[in-house]
C-alpha positions as CSV (number, residue, x, y, z in Angstrom):
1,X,22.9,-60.7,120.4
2,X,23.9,-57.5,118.5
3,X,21.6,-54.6,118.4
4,X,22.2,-51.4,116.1
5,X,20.8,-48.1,115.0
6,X,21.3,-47.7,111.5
7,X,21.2,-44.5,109.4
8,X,20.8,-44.9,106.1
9,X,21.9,-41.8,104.0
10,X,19.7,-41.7,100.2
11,X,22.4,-39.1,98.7
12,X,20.8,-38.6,95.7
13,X,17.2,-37.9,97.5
14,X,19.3,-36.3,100.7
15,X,17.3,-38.0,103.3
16,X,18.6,-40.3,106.1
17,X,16.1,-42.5,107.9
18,X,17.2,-44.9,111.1
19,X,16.4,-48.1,110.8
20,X,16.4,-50.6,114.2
21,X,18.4,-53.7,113.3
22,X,18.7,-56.7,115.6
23,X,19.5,-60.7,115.3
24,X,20.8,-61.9,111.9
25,X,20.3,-58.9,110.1
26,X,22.3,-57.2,112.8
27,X,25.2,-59.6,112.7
28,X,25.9,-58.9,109.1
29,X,27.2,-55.8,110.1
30,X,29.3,-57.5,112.9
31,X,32.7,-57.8,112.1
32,X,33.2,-55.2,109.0
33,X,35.2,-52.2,108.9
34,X,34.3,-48.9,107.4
35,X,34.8,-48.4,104.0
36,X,33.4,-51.7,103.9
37,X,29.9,-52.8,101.8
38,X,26.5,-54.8,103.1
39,X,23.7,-56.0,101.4
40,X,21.2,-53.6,101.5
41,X,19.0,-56.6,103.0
42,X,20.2,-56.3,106.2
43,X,18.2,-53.0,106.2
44,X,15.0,-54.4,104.3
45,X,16.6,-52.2,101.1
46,X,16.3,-55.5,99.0
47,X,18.6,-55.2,95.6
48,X,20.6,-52.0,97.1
49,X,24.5,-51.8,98.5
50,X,25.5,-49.6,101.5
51,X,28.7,-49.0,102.4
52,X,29.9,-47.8,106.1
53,X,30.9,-44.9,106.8
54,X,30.8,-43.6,110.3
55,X,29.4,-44.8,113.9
56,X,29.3,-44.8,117.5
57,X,29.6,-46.7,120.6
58,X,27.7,-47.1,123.9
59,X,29.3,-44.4,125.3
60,X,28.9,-41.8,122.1
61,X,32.7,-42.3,121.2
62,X,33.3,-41.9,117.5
63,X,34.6,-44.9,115.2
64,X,37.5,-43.5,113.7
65,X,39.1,-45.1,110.1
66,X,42.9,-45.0,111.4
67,X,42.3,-46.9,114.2
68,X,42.6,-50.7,114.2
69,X,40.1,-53.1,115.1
70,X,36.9,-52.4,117.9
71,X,38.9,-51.5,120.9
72,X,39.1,-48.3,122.7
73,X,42.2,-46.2,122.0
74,X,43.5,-42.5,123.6
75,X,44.8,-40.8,120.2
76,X,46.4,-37.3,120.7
77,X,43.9,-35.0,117.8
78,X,44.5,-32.0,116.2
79,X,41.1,-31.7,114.6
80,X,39.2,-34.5,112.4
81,X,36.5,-36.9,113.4
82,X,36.1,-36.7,117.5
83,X,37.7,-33.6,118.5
84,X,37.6,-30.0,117.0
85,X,40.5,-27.4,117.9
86,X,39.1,-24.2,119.2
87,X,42.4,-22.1,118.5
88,X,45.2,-22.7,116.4
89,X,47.9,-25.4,117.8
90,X,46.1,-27.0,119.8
91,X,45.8,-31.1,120.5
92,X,43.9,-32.6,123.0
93,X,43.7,-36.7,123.7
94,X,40.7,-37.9,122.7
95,X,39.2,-41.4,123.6
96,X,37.9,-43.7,120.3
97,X,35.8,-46.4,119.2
98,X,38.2,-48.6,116.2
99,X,37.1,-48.9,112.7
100,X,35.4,-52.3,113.0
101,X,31.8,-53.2,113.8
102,X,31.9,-55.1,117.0
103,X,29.5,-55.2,120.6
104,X,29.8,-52.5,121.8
105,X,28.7,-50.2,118.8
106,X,25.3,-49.0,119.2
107,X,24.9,-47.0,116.0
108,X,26.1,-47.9,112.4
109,X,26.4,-44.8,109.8
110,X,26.0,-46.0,106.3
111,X,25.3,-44.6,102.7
112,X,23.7,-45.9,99.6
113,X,26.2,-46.7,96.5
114,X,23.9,-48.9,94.4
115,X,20.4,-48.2,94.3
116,X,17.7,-51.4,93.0
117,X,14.7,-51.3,92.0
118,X,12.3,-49.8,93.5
119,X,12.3,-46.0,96.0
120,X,14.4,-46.3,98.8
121,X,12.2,-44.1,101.0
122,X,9.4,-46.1,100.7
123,X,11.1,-49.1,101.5
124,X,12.6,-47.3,104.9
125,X,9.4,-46.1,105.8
């Protein structure tokens, strides 16, 4: 059964809370890519859409939008999500989490696009 860490960015308030996700709730996320949208249900944020935009593995390895599917893959960087260049030229291969939601994530980044009724914070909370 899937477990996640979700972090809910409010951009208009600028506050991110984590929500703990497990069971159904949690396999709604299951399967999605980011760039992709959720019912904000899945987060107790009835009435609200999120949309994903970031996460990690078990091991802390970014998800990263270029790369297909959840599988690990060794992409040579030269900056961007997962690996910042220290001087000029330089590349380094970097090891990364796919874009799609699958086991082995452990946190799930998302923001909220369309806000219901009701505050957002004091739903999280």
């Amino acid at each position: 059964m899937a477990e996640f860490t979700v972090a809910v960015a409010d951009t208009e308030a600028g506050v991110t809370r984590q929500v703990e996700v497990s069971g159904q709730s949690a396999n709604r996320f299951v399967g999605r890519e980011l760039g992709d949208t959720v019912d904000g249900n899945a987060v107790g944020l009835d009435g609200y859409t999120l949309e994903l935009t970031g996460g990690t593995d078990d091991a802390g390895r970014p998800m990263r939008e270029d790369i297909r599917g959840a599988s690990l893959d060794e992409v040579l960087l030269e900056g961007g999500t997962g690996y910042e260049p220290s001087r000029d030229g330089e590349r380094k291969r970097v090891t990364l989490r796919g874009r799609e939601v699958g086991d082995a994530t452990r946190q799930i980044n998302v923001k909220i696009t369309e806000y219901g009724p009701g505050d957002a914070e004091d739903m999280l909370d």
